[in-house]
Backbone of each chain as ProteinMPNN parsed JSONL, in Angstrom:
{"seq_chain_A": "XXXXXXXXXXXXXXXXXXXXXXXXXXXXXXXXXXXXXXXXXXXXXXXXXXXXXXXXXXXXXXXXXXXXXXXXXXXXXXXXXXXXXXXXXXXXXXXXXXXXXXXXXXXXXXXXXXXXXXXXXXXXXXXXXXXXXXXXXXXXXXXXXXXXX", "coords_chain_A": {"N_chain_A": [[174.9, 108.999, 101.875], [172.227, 111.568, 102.307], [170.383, 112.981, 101.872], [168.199, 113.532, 98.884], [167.5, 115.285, 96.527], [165.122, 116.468, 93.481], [164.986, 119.192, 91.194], [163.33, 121.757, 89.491], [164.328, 123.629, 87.033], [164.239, 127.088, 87.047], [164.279, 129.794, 85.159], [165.635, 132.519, 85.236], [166.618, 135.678, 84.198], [169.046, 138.608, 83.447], [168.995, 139.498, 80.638], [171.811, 140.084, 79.191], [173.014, 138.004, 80.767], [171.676, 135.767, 80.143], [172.137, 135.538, 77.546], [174.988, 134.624, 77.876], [174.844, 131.915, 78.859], [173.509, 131.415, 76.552], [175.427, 131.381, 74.101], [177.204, 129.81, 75.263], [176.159, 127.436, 75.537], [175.608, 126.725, 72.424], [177.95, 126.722, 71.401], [178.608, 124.244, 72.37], [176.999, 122.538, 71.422], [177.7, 122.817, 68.566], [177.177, 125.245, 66.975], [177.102, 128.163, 64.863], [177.588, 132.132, 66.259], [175.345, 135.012, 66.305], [174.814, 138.209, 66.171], [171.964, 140.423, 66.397], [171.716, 141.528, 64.158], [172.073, 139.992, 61.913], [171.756, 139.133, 58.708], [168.655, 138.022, 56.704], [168.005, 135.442, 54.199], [165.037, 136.355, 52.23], [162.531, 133.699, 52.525], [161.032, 130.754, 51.708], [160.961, 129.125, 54.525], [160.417, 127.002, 56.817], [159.046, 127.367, 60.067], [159.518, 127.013, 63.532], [158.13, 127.763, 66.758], [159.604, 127.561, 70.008], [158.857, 127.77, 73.622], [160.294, 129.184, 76.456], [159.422, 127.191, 79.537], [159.75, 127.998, 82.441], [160.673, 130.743, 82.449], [162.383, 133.943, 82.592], [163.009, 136.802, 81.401], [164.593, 139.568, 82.173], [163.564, 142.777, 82.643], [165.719, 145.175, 81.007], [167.711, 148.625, 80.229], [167.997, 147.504, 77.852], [166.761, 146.636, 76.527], [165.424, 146.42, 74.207], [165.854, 144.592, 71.103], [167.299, 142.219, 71.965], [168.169, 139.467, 71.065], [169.882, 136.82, 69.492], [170.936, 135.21, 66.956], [171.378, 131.723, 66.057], [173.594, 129.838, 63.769], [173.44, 126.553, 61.783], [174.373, 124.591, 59.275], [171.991, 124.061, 57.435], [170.118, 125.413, 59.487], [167.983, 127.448, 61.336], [168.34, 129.435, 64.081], [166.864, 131.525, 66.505], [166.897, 132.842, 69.492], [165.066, 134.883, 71.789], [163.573, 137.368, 73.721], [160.865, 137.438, 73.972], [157.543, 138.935, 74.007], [155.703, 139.174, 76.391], [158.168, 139.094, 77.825], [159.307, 136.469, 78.347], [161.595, 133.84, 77.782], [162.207, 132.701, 74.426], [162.677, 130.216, 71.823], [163.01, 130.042, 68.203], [163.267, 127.87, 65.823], [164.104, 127.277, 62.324], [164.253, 126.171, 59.046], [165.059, 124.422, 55.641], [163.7, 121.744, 54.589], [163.232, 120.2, 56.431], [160.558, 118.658, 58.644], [157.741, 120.219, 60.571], [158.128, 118.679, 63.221], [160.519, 118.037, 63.447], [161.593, 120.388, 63.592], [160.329, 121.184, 65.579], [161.413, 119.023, 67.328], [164.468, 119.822, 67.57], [164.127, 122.382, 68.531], [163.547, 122.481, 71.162], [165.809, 120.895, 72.035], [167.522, 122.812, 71.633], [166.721, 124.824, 73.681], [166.473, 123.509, 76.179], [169.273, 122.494, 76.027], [170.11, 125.005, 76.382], [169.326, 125.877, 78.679], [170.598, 124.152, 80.57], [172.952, 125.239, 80.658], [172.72, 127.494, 81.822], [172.086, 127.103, 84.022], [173.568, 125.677, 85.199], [176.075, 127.855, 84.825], [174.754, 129.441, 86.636], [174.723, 128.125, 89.171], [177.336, 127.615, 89.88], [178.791, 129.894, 90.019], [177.109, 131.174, 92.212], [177.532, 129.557, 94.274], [180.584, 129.484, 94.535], [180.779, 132.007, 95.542], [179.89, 131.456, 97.666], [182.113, 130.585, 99.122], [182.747, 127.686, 98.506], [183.894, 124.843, 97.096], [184.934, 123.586, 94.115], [185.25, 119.907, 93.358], [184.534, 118.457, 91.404], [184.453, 118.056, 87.686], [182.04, 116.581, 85.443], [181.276, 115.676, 81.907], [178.303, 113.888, 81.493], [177.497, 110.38, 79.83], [175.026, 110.717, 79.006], [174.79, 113.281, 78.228], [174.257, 115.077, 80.68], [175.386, 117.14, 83.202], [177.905, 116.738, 85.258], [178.824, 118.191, 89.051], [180.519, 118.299, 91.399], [180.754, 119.367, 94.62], [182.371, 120.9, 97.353], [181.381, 122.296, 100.29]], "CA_chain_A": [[173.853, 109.898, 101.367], [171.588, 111.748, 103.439], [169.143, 113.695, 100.674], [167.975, 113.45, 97.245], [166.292, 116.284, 95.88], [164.717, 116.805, 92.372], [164.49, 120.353, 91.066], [162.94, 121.852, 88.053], [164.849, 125.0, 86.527], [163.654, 128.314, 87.241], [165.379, 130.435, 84.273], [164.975, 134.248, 85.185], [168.067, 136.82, 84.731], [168.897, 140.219, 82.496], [169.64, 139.431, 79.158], [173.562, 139.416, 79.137], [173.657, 136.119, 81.788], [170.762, 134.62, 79.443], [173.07, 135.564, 76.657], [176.241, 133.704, 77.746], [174.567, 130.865, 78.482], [173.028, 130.634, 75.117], [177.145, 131.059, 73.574], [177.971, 128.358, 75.815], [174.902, 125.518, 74.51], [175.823, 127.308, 71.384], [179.364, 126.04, 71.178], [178.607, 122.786, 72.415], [176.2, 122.221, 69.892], [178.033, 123.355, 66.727], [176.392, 126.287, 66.107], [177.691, 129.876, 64.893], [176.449, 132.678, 67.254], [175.582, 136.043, 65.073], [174.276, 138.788, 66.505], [170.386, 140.531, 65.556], [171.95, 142.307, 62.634], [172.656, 139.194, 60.66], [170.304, 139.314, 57.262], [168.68, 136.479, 56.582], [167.224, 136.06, 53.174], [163.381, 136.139, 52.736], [162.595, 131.996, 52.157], [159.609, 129.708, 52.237], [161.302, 128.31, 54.922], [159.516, 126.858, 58.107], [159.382, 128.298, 61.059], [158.618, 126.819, 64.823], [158.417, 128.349, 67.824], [159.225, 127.048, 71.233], [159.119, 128.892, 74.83], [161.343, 128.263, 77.669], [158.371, 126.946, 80.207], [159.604, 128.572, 83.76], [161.722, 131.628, 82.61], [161.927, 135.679, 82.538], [164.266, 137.485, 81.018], [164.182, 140.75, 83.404], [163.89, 144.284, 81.265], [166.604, 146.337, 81.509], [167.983, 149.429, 79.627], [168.806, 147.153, 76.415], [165.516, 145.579, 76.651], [165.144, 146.369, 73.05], [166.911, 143.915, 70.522], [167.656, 141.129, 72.676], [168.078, 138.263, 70.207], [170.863, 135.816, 69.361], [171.076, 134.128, 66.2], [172.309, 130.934, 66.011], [173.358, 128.849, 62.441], [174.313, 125.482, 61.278], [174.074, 124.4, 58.136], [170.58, 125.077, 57.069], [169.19, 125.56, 60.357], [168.671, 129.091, 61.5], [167.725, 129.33, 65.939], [166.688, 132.988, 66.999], [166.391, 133.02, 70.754], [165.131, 136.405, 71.594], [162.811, 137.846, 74.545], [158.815, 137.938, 73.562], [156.538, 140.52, 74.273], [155.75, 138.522, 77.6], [159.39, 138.838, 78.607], [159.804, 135.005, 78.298], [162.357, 133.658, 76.643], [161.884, 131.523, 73.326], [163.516, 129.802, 70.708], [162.45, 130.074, 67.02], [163.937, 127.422, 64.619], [163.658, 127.458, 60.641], [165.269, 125.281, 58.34], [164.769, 123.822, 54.709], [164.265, 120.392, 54.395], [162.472, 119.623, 57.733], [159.345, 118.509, 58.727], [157.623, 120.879, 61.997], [158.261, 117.949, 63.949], [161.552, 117.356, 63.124], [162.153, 121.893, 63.86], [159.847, 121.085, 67.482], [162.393, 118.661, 68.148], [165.401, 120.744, 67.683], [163.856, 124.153, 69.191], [163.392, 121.715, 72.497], [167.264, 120.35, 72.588], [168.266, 123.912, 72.181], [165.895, 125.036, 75.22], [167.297, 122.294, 77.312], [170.87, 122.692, 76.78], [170.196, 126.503, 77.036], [168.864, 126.203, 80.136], [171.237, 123.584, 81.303], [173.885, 126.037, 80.729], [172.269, 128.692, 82.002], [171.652, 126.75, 85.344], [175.391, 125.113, 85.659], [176.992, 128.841, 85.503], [174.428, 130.266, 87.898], [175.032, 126.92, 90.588], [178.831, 127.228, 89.765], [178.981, 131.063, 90.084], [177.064, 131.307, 93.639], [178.507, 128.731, 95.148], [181.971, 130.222, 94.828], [180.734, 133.448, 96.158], [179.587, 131.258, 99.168], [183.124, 129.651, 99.22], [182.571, 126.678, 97.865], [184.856, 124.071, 96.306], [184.417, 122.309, 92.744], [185.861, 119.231, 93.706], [185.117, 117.408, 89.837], [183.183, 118.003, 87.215], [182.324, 115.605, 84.45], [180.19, 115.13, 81.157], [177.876, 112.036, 81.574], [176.974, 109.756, 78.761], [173.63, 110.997, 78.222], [174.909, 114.541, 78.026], [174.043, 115.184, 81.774], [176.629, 117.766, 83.297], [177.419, 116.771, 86.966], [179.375, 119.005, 89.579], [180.586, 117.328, 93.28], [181.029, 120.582, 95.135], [182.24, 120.646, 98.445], [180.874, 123.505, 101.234]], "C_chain_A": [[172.972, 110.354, 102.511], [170.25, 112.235, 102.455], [169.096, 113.983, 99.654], [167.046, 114.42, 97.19], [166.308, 116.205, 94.41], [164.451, 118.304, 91.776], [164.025, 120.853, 89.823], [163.257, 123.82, 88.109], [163.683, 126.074, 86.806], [164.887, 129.97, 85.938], [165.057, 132.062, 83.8], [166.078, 134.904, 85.674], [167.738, 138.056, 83.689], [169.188, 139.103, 81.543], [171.149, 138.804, 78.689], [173.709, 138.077, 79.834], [172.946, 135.368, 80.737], [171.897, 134.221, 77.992], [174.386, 134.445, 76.537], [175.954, 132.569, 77.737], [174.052, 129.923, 77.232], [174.591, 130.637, 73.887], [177.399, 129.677, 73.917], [177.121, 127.269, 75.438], [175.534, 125.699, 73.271], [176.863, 126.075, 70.867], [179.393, 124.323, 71.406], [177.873, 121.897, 71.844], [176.567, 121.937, 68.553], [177.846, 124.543, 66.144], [177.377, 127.571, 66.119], [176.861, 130.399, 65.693], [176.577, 133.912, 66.071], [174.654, 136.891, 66.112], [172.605, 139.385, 66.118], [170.658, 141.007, 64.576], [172.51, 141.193, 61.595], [171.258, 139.079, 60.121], [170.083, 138.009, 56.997], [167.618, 136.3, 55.203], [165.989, 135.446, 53.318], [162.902, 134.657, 52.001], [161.493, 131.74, 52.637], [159.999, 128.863, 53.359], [160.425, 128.279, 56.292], [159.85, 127.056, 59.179], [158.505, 127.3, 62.447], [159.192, 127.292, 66.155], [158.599, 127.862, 69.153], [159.688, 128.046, 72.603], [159.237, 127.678, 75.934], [159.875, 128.321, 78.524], [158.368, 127.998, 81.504], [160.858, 129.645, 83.393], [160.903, 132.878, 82.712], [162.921, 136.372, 82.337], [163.702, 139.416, 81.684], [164.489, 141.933, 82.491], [164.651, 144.769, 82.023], [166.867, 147.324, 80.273], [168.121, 148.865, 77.9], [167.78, 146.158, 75.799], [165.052, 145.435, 74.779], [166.071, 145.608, 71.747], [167.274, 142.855, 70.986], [166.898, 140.159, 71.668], [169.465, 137.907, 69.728], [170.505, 135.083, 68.312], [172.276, 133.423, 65.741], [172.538, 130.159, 64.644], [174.202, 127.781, 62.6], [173.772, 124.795, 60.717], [172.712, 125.327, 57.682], [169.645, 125.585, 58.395], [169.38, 126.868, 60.791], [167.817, 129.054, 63.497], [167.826, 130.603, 66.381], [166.411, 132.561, 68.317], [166.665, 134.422, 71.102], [163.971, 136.39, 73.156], [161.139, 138.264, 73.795], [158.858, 138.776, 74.332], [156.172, 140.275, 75.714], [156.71, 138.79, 78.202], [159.533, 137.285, 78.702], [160.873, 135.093, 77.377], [161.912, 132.708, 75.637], [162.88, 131.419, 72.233], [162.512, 130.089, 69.557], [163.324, 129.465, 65.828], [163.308, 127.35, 63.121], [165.233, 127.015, 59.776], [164.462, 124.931, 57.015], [164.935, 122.485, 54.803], [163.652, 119.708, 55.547], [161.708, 119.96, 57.927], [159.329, 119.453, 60.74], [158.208, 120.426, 62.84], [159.821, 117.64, 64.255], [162.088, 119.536, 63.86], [161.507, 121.41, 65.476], [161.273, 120.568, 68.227], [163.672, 119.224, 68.693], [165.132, 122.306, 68.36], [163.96, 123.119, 70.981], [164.381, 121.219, 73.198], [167.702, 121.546, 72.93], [167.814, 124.384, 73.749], [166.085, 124.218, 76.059], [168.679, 122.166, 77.814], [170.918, 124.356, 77.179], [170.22, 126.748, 78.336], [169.718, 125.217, 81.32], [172.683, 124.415, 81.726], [173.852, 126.881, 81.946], [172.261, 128.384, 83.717], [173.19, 126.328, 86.028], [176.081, 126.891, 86.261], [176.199, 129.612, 86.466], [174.49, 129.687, 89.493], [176.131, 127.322, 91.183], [179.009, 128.263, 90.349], [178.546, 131.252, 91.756], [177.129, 130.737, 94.418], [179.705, 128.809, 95.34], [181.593, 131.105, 95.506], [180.407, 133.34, 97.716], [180.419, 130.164, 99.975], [183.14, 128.223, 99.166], [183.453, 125.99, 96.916], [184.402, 123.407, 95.303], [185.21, 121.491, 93.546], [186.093, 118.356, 92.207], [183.879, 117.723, 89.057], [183.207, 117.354, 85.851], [180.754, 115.641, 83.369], [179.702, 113.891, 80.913], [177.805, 111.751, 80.191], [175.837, 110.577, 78.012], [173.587, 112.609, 78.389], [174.772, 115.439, 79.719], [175.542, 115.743, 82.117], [176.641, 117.41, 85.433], [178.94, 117.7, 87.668], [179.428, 118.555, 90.882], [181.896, 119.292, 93.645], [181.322, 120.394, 96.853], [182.101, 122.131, 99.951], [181.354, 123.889, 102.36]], "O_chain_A": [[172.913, 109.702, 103.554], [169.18, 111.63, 102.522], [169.943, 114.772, 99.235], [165.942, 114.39, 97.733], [167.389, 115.897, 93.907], [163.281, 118.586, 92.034], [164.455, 120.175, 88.89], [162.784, 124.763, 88.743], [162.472, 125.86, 86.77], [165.851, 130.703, 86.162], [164.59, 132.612, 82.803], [166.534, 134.927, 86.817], [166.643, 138.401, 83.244], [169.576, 137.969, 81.825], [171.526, 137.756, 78.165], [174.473, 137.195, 79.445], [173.487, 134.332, 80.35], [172.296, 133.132, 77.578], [174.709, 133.72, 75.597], [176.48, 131.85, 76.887], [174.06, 128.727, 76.941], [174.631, 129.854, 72.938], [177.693, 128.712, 73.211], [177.588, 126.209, 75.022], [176.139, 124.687, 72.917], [176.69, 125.021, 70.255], [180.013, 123.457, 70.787], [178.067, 120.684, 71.774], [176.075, 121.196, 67.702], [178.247, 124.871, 65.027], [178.156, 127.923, 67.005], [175.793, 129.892, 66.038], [177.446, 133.958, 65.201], [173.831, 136.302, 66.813], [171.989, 138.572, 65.428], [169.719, 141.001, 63.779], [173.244, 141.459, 60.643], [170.152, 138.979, 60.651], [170.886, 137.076, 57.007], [166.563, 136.932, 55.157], [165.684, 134.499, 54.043], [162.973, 134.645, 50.773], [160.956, 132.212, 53.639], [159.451, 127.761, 53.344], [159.861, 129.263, 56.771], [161.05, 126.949, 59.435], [157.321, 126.964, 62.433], [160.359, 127.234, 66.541], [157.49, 127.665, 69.649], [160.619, 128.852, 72.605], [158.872, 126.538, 76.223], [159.148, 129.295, 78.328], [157.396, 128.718, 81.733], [161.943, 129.475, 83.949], [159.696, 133.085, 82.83], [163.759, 136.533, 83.225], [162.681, 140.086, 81.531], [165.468, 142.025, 81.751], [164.586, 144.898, 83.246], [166.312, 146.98, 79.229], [168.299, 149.614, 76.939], [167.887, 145.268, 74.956], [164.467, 144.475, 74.279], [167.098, 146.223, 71.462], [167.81, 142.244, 70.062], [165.696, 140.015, 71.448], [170.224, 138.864, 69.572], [169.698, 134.189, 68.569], [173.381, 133.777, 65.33], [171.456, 129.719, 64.257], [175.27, 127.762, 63.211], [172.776, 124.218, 61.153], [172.461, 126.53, 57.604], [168.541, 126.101, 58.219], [170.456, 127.465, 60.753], [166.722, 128.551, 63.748], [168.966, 130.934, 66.708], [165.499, 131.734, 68.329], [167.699, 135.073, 70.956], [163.636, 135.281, 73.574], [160.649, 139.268, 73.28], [159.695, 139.278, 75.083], [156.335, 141.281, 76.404], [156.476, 138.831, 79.41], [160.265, 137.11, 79.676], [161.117, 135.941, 76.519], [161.162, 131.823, 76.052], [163.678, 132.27, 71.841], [161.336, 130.345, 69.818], [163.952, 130.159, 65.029], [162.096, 127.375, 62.906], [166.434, 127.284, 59.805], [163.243, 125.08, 57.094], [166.027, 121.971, 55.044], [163.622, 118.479, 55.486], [161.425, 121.145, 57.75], [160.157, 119.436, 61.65], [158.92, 121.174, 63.509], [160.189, 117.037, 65.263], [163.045, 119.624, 64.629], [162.275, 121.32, 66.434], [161.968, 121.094, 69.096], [163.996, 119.188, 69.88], [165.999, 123.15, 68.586], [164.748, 123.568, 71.814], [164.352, 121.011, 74.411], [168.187, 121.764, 74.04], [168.515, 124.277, 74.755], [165.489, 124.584, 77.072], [169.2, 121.945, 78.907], [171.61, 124.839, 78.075], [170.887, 127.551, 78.989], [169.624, 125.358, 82.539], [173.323, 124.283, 82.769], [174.699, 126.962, 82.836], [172.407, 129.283, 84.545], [173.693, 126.658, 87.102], [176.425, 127.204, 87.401], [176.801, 130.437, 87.153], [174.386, 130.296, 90.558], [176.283, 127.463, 92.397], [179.469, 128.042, 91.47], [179.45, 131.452, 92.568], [176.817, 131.185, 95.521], [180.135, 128.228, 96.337], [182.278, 131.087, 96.528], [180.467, 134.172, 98.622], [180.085, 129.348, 100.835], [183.737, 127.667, 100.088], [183.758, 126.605, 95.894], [183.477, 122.614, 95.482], [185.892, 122.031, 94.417], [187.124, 117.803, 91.825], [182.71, 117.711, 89.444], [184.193, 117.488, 85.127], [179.589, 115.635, 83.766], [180.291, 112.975, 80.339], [177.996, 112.636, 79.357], [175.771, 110.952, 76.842], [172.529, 113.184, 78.644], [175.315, 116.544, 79.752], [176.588, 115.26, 81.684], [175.888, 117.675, 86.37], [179.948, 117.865, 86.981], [178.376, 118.418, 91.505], [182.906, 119.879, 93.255], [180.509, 119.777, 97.541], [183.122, 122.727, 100.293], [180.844, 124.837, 102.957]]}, "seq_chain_B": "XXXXXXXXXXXXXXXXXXXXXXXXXXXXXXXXXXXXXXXXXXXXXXXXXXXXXXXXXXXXXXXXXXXXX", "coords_chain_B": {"N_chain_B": [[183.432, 114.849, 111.463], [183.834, 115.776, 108.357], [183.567, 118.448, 105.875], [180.48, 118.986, 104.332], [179.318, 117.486, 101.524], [178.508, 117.798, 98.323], [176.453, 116.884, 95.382], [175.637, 117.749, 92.232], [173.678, 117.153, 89.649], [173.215, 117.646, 86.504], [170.34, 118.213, 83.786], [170.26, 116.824, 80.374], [167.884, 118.685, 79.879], [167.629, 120.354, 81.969], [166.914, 119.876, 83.98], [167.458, 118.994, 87.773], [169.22, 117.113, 89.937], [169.883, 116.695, 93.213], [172.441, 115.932, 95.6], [172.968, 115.366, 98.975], [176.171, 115.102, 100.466], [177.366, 113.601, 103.771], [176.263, 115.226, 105.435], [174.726, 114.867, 108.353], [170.607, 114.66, 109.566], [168.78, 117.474, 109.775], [170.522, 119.076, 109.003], [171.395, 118.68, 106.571], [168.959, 119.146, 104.893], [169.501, 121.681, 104.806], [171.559, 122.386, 103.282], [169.998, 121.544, 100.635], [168.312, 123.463, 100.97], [169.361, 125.314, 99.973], [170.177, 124.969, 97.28], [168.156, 124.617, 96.1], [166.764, 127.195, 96.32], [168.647, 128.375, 94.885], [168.879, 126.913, 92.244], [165.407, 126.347, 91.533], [162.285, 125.213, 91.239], [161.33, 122.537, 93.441], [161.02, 119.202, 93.037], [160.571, 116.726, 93.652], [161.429, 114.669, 96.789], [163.916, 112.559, 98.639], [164.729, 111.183, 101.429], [167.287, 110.144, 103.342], [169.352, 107.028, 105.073], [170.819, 108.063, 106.378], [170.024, 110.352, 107.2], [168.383, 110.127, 109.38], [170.187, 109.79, 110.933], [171.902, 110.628, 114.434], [173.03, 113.821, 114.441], [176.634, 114.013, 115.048], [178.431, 112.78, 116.618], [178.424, 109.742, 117.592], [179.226, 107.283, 120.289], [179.642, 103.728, 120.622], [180.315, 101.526, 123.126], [180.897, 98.205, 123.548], [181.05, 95.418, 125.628], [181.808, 92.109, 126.6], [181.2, 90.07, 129.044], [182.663, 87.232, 130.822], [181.205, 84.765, 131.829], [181.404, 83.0, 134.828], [181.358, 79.673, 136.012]], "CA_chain_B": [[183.225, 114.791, 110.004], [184.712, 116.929, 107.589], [182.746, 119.772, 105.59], [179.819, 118.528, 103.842], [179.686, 117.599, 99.474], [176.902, 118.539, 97.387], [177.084, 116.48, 93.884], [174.864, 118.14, 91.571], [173.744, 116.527, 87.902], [171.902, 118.903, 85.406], [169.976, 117.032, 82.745], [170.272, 117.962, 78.975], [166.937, 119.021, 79.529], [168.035, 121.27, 82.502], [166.269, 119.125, 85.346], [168.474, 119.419, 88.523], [169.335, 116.24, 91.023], [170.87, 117.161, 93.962], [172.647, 114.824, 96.338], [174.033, 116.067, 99.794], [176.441, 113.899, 101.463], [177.874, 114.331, 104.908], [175.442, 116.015, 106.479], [172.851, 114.409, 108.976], [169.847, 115.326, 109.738], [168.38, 118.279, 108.977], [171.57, 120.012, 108.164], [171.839, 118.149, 105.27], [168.317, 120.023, 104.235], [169.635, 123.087, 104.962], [171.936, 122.07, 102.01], [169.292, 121.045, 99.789], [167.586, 124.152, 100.384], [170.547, 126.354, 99.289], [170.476, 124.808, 96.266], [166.624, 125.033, 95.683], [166.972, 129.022, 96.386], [169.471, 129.027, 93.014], [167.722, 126.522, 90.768], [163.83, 126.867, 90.826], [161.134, 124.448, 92.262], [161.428, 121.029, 94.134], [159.878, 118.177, 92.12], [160.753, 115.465, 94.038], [162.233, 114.836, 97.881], [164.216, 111.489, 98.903], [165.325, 111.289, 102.369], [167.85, 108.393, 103.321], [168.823, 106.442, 106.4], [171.893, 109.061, 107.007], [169.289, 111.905, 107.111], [167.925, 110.183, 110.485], [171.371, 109.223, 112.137], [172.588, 111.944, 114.978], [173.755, 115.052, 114.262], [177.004, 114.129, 116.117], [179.406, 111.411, 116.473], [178.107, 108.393, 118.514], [180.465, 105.579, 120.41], [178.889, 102.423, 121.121], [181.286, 100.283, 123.806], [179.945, 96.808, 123.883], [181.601, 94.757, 126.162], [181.302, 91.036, 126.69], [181.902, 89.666, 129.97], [182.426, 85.81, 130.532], [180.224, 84.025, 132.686], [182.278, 82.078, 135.392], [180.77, 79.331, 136.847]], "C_chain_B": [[183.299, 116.085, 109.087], [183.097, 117.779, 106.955], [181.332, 118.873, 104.459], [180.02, 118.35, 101.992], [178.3, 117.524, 98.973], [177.449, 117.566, 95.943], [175.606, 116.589, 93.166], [174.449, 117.729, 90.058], [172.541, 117.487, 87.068], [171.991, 118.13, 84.495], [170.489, 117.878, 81.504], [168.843, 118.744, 79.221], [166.9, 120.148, 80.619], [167.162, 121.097, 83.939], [167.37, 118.589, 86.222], [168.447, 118.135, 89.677], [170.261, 116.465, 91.737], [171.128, 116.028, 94.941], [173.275, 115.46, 97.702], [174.348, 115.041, 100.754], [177.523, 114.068, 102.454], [177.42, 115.131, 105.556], [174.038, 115.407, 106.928], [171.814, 115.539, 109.331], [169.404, 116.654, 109.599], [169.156, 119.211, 108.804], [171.616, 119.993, 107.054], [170.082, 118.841, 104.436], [168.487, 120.965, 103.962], [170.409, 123.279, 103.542], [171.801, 122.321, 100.784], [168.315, 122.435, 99.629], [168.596, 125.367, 99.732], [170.599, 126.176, 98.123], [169.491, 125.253, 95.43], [166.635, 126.422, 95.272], [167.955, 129.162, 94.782], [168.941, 128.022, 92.163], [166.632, 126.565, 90.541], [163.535, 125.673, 92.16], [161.69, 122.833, 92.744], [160.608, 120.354, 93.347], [159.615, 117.044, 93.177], [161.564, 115.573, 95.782], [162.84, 113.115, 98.545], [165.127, 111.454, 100.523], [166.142, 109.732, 102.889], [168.383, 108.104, 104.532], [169.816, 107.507, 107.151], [170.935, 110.749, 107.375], [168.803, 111.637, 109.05], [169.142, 110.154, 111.279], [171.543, 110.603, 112.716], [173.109, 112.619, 114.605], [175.058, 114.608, 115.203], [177.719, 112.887, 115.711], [178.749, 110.555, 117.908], [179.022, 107.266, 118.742], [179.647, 104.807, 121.243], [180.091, 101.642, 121.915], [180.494, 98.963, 124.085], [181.622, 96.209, 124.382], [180.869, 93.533, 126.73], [182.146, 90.435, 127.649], [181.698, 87.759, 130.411], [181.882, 85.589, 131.747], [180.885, 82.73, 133.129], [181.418, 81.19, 135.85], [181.039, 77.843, 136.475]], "O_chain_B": [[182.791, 117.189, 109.285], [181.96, 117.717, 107.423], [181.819, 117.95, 103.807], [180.793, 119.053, 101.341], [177.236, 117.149, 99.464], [178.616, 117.558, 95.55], [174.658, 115.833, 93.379], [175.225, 118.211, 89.233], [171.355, 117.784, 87.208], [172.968, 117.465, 84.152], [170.932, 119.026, 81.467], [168.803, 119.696, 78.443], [166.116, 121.046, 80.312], [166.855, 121.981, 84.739], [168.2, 117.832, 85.719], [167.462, 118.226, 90.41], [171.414, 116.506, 91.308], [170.233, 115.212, 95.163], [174.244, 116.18, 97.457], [173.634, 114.368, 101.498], [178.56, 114.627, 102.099], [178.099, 115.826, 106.312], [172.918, 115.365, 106.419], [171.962, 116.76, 109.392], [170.265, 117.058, 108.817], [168.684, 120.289, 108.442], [171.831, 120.988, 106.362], [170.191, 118.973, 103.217], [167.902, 121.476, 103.007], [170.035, 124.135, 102.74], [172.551, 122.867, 99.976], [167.671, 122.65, 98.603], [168.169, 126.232, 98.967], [171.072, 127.132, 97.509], [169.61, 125.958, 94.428], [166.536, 126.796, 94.104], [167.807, 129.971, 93.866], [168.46, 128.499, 91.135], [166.369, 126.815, 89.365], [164.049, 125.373, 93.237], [162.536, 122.219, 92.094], [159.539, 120.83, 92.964], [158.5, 116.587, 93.427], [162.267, 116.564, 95.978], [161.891, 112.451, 98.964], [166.311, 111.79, 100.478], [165.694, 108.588, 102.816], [167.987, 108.901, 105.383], [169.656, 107.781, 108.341], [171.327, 111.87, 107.699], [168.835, 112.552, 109.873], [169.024, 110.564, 112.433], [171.437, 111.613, 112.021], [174.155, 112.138, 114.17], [174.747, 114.778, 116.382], [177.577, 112.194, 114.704], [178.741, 110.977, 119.064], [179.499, 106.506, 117.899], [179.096, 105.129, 122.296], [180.89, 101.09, 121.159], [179.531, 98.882, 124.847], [182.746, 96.376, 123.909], [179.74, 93.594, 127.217], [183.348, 90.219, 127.493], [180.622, 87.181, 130.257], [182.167, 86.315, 132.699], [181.025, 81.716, 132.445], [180.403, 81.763, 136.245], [180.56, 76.939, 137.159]]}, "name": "protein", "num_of_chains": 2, "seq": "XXXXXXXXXXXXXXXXXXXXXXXXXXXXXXXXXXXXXXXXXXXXXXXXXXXXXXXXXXXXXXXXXXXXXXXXXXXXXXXXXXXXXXXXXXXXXXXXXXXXXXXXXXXXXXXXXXXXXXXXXXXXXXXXXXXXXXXXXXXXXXXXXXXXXXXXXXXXXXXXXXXXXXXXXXXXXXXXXXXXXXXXXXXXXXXXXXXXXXXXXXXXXXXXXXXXXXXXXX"}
């Protein structure tokens, strides 16, 4: 070993990269992906909001509409672009307490962004010839990548 | 010594530990900051005893000569 670093995500692209990455948590979640035109009927159901801490989803031409909804079972997960340009989640479900929607808006925003961070590592580190050498899912969900330069 | 290895672990929560091994001294930052530049901020910095060793391959000859007498 020579150096340990710690880093804390920085999660700022257009739309479409934010996009795939939220397919790819998506899938490894469970969840359906549906585009903004899925209807959703009008329900007492509860609603909480959480925002990605260090992102920016960058305006471009399509700046309008940018949202992703995700389902499974009763749970419904809009991640869309605020008025800020941040990104955020917005879960709503029957049957669960705020606390119980916080928690789940907070896994999604974690694996989102774990995604989101793997294919942008993975991606310009090939471009700067770079070898995967192995890549493996830990125990505690942790995605690791031994790259060699 | 061959080309340097990077072994990267992303949390579920999307908190980034980077490891770079095979590269002394402050190459092996140079590394660490390549990585920084594509994931976000530094939280944390751990430097280890391979970070001080020479850039360089070092040969030690010890020779032990007997004492006639």
């Amino acid at each position: 070993m020579s150096a340990i670093i710690v880093l804390t995500p920085l999660v700022v692209s257009s739309w479409p990269v934010i996009a795939a990455a939220v397919m790819g948590a998506a899938a490894g979640m469970g969840f359906s992906v549906h585009g903004p035109e899925l209807h959703e009927e009008p329900t007492r159901r509860k609603k909480v909001t959480t925002e990605f801490e260090n992102s920016e989803v960058v305006a471009d031409a399509m700046a309008a509409g940018q949202k992703l909804i995700l389902t499974k079972g009763d749970l419904t997960v809009e991640v869309f672009r605020d008025e800020r340009g941040r990104c955020s989640v917005c879960v709503s479900g029957t049957g669960h307490s705020d606390r119980e929607l916080k928690k789940i808006g907070e896994e999604v925003v974690g694996r989102i962004t774990q995604q989101f961070i793997y294919n942008k590592v993975v991606t310009e580190l090939k471009q700067r010839k770079g070898q995967v050498l192995e890549e493996e899912v830990l125990a505690d969900q942790s995605v690791r990548v031994r790259v060699r330069l | 010594m061959g080309n340097p290895e990077i072994d990267i672990v992303i949390s579920k929560t999307g908190k980034v530990t980077v490891e770079v091994k095979g590269a002394k001294g402050p190459r092996c930052l140079e590394y660490a900051e390549l990585i920084k530049e594509i994931v976000g901020h530094e939280e944390s910095r751990q430097l280890t005893e391979e970070y001080y060793a020479p850039d360089g391959d070092v040969r030690i000859d010890t020779k032990v000569r007997a004492k006639s007498g």
